[in-house]
Structure formats: C-alpha cells, structure tokens
N, C-alpha and C positions, 0 to 999 in steps of 0.2 A: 922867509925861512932859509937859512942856510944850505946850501948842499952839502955837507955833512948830514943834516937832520934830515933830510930829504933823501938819502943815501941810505940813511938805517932804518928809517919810513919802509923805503923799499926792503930792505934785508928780512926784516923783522916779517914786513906782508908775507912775501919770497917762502921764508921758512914759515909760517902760518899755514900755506897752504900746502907747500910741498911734506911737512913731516906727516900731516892729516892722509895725504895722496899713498906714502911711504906705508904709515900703515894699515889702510884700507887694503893695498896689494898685498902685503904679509898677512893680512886678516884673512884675504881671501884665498892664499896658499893652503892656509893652514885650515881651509872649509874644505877645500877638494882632495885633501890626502887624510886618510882613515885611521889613521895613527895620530895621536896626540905629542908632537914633537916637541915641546918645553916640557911635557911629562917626561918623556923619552929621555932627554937631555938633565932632568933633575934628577933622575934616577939611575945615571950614570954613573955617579959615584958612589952606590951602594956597596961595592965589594964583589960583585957577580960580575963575571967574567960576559957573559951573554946580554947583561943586561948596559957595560959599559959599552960592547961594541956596536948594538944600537943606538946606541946615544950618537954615540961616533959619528956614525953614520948616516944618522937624522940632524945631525949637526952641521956637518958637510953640505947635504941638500937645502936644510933651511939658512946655511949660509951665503951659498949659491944664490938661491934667491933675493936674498936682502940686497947682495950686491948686486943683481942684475937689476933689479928697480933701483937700485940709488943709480946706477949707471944710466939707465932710460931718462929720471927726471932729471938727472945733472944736464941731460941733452936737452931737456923741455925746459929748465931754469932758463939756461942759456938761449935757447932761441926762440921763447917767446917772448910775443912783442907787450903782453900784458897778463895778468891772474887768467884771465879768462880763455886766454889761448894756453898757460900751462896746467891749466884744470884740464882742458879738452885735449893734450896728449900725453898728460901724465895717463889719463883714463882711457887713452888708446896702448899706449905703452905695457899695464895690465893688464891689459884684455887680451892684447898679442903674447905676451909673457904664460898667459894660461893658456891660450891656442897652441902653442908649440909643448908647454910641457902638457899638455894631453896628445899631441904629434908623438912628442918622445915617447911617452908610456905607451904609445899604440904601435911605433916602428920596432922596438927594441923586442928582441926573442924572450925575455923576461920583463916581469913585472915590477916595476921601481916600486911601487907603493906595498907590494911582498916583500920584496928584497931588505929593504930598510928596515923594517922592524926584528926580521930576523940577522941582523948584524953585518949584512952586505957590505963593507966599508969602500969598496970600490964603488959599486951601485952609486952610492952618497956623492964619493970624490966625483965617477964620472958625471952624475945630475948637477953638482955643485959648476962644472969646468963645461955644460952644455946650457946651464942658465948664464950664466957670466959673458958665455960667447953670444948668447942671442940676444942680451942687452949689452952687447957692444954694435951689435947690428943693428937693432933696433933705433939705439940711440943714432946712429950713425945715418939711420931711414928719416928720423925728425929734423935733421939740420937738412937732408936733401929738399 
C-alpha cells in the first residue's frame, strides 16, 4: 500500500474517533447546564429583545466550549502515539474541561448557568474566554 493510502488510512481513523470524542464533550456540556442551548440559540431570532440576548449569550458559552475541546483533542491528535492513547486523553481532556467549568461556577460571585439564560452576554463572553483558556492549558498539559 502506498503512503498516500496509508496517510488517509490514518486521517480518516484520526477523524473517526476524534469528531465521535468532539461530540460526546459537547454532549456532555450540554447535560450539565439546565438550559437548553440550541433551543436557546434557535429562538434567537424571534424578534424578542430578551429572548435574542440569551441566545447570545448561550452561544458565546456553548462556543467556548466547542473550542476548548477542539483545542484539547487537536493536542491529543498530535501527541498521540496511536487511537488508543487519543481515546484515553481526548477522555481526560473532558473530564478536566467539566472539573474546571464546575471550579468556575463555584468561584464566581454569580451563577453562570442563571446568568445565561437571563441574557448575561458578558457571563457568555467571559465563560466562552475561560473555556478557550483552560483548553489552551490543558492542551498544553498533554504534549507535557
């Protein structure tokens, strides 16, 4: 077999397991926050003033997050040495990713999971710019 074939072999395994990884973590955001965030975000553009700026801001957070796990497994693509090692810290990577955002909701003087559906759009931005940072660290912990 060529290495080409053997190159897309691997790409194709790669994204196989990694989008499956991707969204078990967004699966499992979206179990610990009590708000229903793609409801949140479709109902955005109703026309309600209230109802856009939770969107906003549930969009913000759930965007945060999507990148901070693409951030984590882009580090576990890259340094693992097979599936089997980037199963076992894509699945560290998520687990740490909800340890800290239950750290955040527990250190912060307000409650992100209140905040957000009452149209907080800061709340959002900041949770969005405190997941993105902890999967830069995170990621940054796997190649260590």
């Amino acid at each position: 077999m060529s290495a080409q074939w053997v190159n897309l072999l691997n790409f194709l395994s790669y994204l196989g397991v990694s989008l499956p990884l991707m969204g078990i973590g967004l699966w499992l955001f979206m179990r610990i926050t009590p708000y229903k965030e793609f409801q949140m975000i479709g109902e955005g553009g109703s026309g309600i003033a209230a109802k856009a700026t939770a969107a906003t801001a549930a969009a913000y957070a759930l965007g945060g997050k999507v990148l901070a796990l693409a951030i984590v497994l882009a580090s576990a693509i890259y340094h693992s040495v097979n599936l089997v090692d980037l199963i076992v810290w894509g699945l560290i990577g998520i687990m740490f990713q909800i340890v800290i955002y239950y750290l955040y909701e527990w250190i912060t003087p307000f409650k992100v999971t209140e905040e957000i559906p009452k149209g907080n759009i800061a709340s959002g931005v900041l949770s969005a710019f405190l997941s993105t940072a902890s999967g830069l660290l995170l990621a940054a912990l796997i190649s260590y």
